[in-house]
C-alpha positions as a printed Julia matrix, in Angstrom:
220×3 Matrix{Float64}:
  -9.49  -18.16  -22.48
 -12.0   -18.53  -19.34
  -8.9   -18.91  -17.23
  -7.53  -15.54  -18.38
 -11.47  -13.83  -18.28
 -11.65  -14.82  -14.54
  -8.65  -13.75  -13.59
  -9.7   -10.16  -15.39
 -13.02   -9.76  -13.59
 -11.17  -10.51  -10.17
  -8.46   -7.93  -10.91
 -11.3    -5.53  -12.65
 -13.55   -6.23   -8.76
 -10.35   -5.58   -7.21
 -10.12   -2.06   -9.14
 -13.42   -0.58   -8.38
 -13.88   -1.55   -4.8
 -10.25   -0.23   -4.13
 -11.71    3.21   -6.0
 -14.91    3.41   -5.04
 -16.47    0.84   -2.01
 -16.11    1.57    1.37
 -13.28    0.01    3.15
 -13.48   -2.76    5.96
 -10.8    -3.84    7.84
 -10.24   -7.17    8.8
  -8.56   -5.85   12.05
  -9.17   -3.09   14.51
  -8.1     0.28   13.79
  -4.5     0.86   16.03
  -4.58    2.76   19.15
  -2.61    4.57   21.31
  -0.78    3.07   24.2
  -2.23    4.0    27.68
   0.1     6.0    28.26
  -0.97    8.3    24.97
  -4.74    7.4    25.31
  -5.66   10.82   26.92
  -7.34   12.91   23.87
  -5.2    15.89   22.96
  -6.38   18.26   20.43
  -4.73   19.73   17.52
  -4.43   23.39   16.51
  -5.5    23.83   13.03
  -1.9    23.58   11.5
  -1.13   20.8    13.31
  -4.61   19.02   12.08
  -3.83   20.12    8.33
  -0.13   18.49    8.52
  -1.47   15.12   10.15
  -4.28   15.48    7.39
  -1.63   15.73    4.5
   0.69   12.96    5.57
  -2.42   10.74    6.08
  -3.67   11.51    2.72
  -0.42   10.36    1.22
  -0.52    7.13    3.25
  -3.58    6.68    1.89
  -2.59    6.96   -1.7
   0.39    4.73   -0.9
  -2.3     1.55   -0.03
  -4.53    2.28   -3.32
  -1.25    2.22   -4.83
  -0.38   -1.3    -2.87
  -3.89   -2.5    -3.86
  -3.23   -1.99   -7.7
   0.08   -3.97   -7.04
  -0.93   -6.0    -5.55
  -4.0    -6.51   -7.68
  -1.69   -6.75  -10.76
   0.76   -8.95   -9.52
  -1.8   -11.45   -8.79
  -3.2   -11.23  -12.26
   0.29  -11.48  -13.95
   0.94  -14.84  -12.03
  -2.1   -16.13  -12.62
  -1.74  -15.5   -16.43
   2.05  -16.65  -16.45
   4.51  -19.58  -17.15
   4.63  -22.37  -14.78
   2.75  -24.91  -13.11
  -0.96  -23.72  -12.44
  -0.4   -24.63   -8.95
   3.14  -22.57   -8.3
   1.27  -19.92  -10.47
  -1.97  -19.55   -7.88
   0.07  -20.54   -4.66
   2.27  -17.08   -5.48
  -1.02  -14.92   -6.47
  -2.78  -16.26   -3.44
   1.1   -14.84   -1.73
   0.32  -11.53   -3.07
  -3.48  -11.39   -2.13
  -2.82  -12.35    1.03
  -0.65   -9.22    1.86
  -2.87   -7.09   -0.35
  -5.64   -8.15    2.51
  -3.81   -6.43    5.08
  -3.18   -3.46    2.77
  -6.58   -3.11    2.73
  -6.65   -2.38    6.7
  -4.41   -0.1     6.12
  -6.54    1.7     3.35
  -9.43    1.57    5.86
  -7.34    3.01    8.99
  -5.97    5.88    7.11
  -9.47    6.81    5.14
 -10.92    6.37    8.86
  -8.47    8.77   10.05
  -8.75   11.7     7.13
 -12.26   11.43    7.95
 -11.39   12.26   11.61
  -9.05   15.14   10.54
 -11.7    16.48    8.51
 -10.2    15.83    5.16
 -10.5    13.59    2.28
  -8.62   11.33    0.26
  -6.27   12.51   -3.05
  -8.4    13.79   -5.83
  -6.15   11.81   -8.9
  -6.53    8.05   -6.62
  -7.97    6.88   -9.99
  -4.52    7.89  -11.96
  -2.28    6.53   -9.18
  -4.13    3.21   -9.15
  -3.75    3.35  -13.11
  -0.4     4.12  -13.43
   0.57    1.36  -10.22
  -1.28   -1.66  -11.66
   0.79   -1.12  -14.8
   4.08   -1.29  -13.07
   3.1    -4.31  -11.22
   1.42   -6.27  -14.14
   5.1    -5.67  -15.66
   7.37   -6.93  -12.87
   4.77   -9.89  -12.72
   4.94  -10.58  -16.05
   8.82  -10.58  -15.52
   8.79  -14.07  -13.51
   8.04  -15.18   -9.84
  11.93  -13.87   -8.25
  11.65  -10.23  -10.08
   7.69  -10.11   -9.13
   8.38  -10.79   -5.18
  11.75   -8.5    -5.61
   9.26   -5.82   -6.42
   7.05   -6.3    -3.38
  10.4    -6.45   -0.98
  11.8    -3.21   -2.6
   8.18   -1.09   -2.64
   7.74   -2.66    1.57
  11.19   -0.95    1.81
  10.87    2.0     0.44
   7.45    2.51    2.07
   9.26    1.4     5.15
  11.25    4.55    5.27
   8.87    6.71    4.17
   6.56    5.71    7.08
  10.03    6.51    9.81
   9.77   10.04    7.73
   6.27   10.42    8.63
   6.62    9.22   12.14
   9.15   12.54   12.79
   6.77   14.84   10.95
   3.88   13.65   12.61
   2.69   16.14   15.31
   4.05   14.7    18.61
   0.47   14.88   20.1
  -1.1    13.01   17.24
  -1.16    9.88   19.21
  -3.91    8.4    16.91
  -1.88    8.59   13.5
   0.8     7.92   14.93
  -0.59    4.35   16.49
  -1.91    3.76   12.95
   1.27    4.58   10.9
   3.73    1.88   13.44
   1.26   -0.54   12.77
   1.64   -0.36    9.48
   5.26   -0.07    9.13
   5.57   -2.98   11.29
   3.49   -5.17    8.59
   5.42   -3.65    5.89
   8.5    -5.44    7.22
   6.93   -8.34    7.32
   5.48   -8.67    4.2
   9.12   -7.16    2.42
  10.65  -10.57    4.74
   7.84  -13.02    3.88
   8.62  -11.82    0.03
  12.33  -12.42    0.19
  11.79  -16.01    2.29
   9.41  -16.51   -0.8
  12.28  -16.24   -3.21
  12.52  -12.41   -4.02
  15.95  -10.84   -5.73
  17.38   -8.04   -5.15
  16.42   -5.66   -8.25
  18.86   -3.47   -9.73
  20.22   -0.44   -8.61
  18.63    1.65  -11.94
  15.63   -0.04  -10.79
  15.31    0.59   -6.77
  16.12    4.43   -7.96
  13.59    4.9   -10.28
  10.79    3.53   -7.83
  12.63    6.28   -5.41
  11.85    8.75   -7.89
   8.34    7.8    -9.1
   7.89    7.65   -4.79
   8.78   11.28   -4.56
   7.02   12.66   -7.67
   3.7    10.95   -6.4
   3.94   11.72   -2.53
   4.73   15.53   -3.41
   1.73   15.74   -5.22
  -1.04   13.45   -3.38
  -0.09   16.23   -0.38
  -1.94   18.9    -1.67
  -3.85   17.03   -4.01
């Protein structure tokens, strides 16, 4: 019973300072090469579409905290040996750390644009810590096939963003190939870890939820 209240409070910390503290990276926020360093300023449509992209970045690391978040919990609170069972939520913390850079860059960089973060970040944190407290809760292969199928997806949706991106946006554009490139490595550190391949069903749903949530955190 304590075992399962401490692993609640963590995830419950987890929640509110993903919601509602200010964000601190662990790393320094991404620049430009020196070849893209001189400042260039955006016209105003240019600044909303770099502000809109940005904002669903952001959404997409709350999102990666609550699964993160919820992952850890579920192995925590699963079958196993209690040291397999904290070595993999320890896995899963340890990439939701560098999540939380990216959470910080792209709030950081919405504040620059003069915009702010999605208004429903409360629902998609909800609704993403239930899907990953059920793919944890569905064993240590399908949990880590989940993280290497979301750092895939978000993968490609970064590459889309890197074409939309105003060309002279040199500042979210240094920001978003950082975190692509970490999203590759955590998807390959996941599948070295033991991750499956989830279903095809599966892998298109997420697609769809993707969409559904990225058209909306846009303009919301």
């Amino acid at each position: 019973m304590s075992h399962f209240v401490d692993a609640s409070l963590i995830a419950a910390d987890s929640a509110l300072r993903t919601l509602f503290a200010p964000h601190r990276a662990s790393r320094p926020t991404p620049v430009p090469t020196t070849l893209e360093a001189v400042p260039t300023e955006l016209s105003e449509a240019d600044q909303a579409l770099s502000a809109a992209l940005m904002r669903v970045n952001h959404v997409g690391e709350i999102c990666a905290q609550a699964l993160y978040t919820s992952q850890a919990l579920a192995a925590r609170l699963g079958p196993g040996g209690a040291q397999e069972r904290e070595r993999l939520a320890r896995h899963l913390e340890a990439a939701g750390q560098e999540e939380t850079d990216h959470l910080a860059w792209c709030k950081q960089r919405l504040d620059e644009l003069g915009s702010r973060p999605s208004l429903l970040n409360p629902l998609w944190y909800a609704g993403a810590f239930g899907i990953g407290l059920l793919a944890g809760r569905l064993g240590r292969a399908t949990s880590l096939g989940f993280v290497i199928e979301t750092e895939r997806q978000v993968e490609a949706h970064l590459d889309q963003h890197l074409d939309q991106l105003p060309a002279q946006d040199h500042v979210s554009r240094a920001i978003v190939q950082q975190m692509k490139a970490d999203e590759i490595r955590h998807a390959d550190e996941a599948q070295a870890a033991g991750g499956m391949v989830l279903p095809a069903p599966v892998r298109a749903v997420m697609r769809a939820s993707a969409k559904v949530m990225t058209t909306i955190a846009r303009r919301i």
